[in-house]
N, C-alpha and C positions, 0 to 999 in steps of 0.2 A: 643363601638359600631363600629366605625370606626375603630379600631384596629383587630377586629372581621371582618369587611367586606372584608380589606384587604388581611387578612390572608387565608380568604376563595377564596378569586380570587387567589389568592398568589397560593391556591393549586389547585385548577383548571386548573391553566396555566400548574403547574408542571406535573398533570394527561396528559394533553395533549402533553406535551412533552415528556413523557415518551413513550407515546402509539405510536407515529411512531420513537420508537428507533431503528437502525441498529447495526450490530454488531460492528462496528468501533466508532459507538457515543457511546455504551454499554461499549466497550475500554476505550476510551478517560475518560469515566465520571467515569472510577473507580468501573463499576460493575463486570466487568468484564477481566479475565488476562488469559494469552499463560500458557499452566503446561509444565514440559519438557517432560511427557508422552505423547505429541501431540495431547491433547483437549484443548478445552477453561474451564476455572476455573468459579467458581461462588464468587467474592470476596464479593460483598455487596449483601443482600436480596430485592432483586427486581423481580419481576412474569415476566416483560416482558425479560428482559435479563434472568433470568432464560430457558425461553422459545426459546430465540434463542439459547442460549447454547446449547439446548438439540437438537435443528434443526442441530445448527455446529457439533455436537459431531456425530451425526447421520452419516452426509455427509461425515465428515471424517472418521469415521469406514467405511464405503463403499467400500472408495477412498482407505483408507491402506488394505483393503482384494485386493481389484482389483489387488493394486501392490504386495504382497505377492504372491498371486498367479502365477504372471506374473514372479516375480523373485525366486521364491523360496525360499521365507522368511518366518519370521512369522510373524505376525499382530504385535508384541511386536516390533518385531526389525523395522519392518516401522513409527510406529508411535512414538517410541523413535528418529529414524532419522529427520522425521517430527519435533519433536518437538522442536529438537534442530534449525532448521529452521524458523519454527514459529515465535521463542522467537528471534531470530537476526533480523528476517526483521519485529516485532514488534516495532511501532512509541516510538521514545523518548518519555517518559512520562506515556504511558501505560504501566501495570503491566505486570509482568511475578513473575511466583513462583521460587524461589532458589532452591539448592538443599539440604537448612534444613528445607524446605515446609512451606517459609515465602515468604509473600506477598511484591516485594520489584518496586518499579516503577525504567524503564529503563532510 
């Protein structure tokens, strides 16, 4: 019973922290990693990092049309630039994907 009670706060707490996850705690905890295609990767199954993923990936499709345009690129070639980017000024620790499309922490 107490092991039970436990366990049930134990996940309530975890629920609540997950729900004002950002994308740098999203980072940090491993749900999430830089691809060198210039998105963010979905490494572990979680709805709320999921869901910022698809917020960043949004913004930065936006952000690489903007600049393609402006420079005469194409969306691939910006957001391969990016991404090389991304993945260097991502924190020690947080993931980034290789390029044998393995999940490797920096």
């Amino acid at each position: 019973m107490k092991l039970t009670l436990i366990t049930t706060i134990f996940a309530l707490f975890m629920a609540f922290s997950v729900h004002a996850l950002t994308l740098q705690e999203a980072k940090k905890a491993g749900f999430l990693g830089e691809l060198p295609n210039g998105y963010i990767g979905l490494i572990t199954s979680n709805d709320e990092a999921k869901s910022i993923m698809e917020s960043v990936n949004q913004k930065r499709l936006a952000r690489f049309q903007q600049i393609a345009k402006k420079n005469g690129l194409s969306v691939a070639q910006v957001a391969e630039l990016a991404g090389a980017k991304f993945m260097a000024k991502t924190s020690s620790g947080n993931f980034i994907q290789n390029s044998a499309g393995k999940w490797v922490q920096k």
